[in-house]
N, C-alpha and C positions, 0 to 999 in steps of 0.2 A: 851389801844389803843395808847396811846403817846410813848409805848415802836416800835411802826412801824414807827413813823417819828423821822430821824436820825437827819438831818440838821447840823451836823458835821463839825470841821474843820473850823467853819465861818468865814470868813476875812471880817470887814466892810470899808464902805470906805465915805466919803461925801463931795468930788467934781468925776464930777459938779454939782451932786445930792446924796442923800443918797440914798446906794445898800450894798448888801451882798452876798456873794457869796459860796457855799459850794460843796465839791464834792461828798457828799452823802446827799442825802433828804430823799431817804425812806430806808424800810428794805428793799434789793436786793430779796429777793422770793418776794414781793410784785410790785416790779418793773415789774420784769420779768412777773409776771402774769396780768399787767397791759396796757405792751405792747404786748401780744399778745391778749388782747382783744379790743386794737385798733386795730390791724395789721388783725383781723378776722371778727370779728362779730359785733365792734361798728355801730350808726350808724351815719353815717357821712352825711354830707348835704354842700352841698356848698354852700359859701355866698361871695358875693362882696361888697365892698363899696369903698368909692375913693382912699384910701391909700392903700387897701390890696383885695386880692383874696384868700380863705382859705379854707378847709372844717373843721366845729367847729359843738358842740352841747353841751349843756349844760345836766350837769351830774343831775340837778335838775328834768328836763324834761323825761327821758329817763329809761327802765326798764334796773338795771345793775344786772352783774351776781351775785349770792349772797356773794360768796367771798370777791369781792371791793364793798359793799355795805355801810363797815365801813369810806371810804373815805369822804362821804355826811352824818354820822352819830355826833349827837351831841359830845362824847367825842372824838371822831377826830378833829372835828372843834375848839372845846374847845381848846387843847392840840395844835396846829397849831395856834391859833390866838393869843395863852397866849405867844408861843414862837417869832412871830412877833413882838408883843408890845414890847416883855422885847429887841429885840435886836432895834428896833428904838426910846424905851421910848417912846411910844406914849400906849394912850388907844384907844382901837378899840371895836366896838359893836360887838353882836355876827353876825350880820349877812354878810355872806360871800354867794359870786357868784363863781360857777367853772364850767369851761369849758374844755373842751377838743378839742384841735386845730390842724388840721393835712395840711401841704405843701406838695405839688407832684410839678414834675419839671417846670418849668415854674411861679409859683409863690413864689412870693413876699411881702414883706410887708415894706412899705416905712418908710420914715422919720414923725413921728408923736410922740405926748405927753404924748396920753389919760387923757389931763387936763379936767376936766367937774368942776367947782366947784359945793361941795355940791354930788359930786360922789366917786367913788374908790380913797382910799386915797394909798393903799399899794400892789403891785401885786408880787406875790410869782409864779415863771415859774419854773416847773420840767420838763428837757427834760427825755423824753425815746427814744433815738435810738441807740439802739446796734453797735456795729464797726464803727460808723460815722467818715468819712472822710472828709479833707478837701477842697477834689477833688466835693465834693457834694453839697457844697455853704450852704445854707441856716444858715450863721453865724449870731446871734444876735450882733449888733452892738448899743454900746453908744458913744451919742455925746456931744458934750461941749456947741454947741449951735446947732440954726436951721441951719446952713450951713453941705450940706450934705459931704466937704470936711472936717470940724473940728470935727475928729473922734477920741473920748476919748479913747475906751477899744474894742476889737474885742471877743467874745466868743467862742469857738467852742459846739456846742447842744450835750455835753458826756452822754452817758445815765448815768441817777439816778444824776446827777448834778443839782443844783438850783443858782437860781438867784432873789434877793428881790429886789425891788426898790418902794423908797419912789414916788406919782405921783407928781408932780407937774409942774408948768408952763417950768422947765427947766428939764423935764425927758424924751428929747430926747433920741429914741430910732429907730431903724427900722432889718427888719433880709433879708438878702443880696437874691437874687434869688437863688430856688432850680436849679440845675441841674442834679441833682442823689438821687434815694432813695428818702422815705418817711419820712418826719420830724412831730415828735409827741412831743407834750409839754400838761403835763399838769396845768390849770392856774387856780391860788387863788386870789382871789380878798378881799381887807378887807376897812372896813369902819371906820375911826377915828368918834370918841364921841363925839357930838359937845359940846360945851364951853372950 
C-alpha cells in the first residue's frame, strides 16, 4: 500500500510554522480515480460554521467504492503516519480522521488555526483538481500571524499536490473565495503521542 503514497519532492519549511509541501502525494491512477468519485457519486453534505461554508463528509462514515477503500485501510494509515512523523520528527498515535472537503463558488474559508489543545496535532491536505486555474480563486493561504494582511505563502490547489502543516497556535491559515469550479482536498488529520 505505501507503494500508492508518493509524497515526493518534499520541501520543508518552519517559519512561521512547520509545513511541507510536495507536488505528488499519491500514485496519479489513484488520484484520478479519486476525483472522479468526488466529482460523481461522493456524498457530499453541507456544513457551516463561523469561519467557513463547505460540503465535507468523513470517509470514516460513509460506503466507498471498493477500489479507495485501501485509503481508510490500516496499512495505508500506517505507511502515511510513519511518513509524517519521520518528516516532522514527532511520534503520532495511530489514529487518524479523514475527510473529504469540496468548495463551489461563493465559498470560502477564513482565517483560523485549528488550534484545540489536546486535538489534531498534524493535517496532511491533498488537492484533487484537474487544470485548476488561478482565475478560480479558492487558493490556500499561510499567514505569519492573525492579521489577514500579514500573508506568508500563497498555494495554488494542483491536483495530486500536498500540503502538511504542523497545528498549532501560530498555523494561520485560511483558502481565499471560490469563484470557478469545484475545489476538492482530501484531509489527513494525525494525533501526537502524549509525553
Amino acid at each position: 500500500m505505501d507503494t500508492l503514497l508518493r509524497l515526493s519532492e518534499v520541501e520543508m519549511f518552519s517559519e512561521p510554522f512547520h509545513y511541507a509541501v510536495s507536488p505528488e502525494a499519491l500514485d496519479p491512477d489513484v488520484c484520478r480515480t479519486v476525483l472522479t468519485w468526488f466529482e460523481t457519486e461522493a456524498p457530499w453534505r453541507l456544513v457551516e460554521a463561523d469561519f467557513y461554508e463547505q460540503f465535507e463528509f468523513s470517509l470514516w462514515d460513509v460506503q466507498m467504492p471498493e477500489r479507495l477503500s485501501f485509503l481508510r485501510e490500516r496499512p495505508f494509515l500506517r505507511a502515511i503516519t510513519t511518513k509524517i512523523a519521520s518528516l516532522f520528527q514527532v511520534a503520532l498515535s495511530e489514529r487518524v480522521d479523514i475527510t473529504a472537503h469540496q468548495l463551489v463558488p461563493g465559498q470560502r474559508i477564513r482565517l483560523h488555526n485549528d488550534f484545540i489543545p489536546g486535538y489534531e496535532t498534524h493535517r496532511l491536505l491533498i488537492q484533487l483538481n484537474q487544470g485548476w486555474d488561478v482565475a478560480n480563486g479558492g487558493l490556500l493561504m499561510f499567514f505569519n500571524s492573525a492579521d489577514a494582511a500579514d500573508i506568508h505563502k500563497i498555494f495554488l490547489p494542483l491536483h495530486n499536490s500536498a500540503v502538511v502543516f504542523a497545528i498549532s497556535a501560530r498555523s494561520y491559515h485560511a483558502v481565499t473565495p471560490l469563484s470557478g469550479g469545484e475545489r476538492f482536498t482530501l484531509v489527513y488529520s494525525f494525533y501526537e503521542k502524549p509525553g
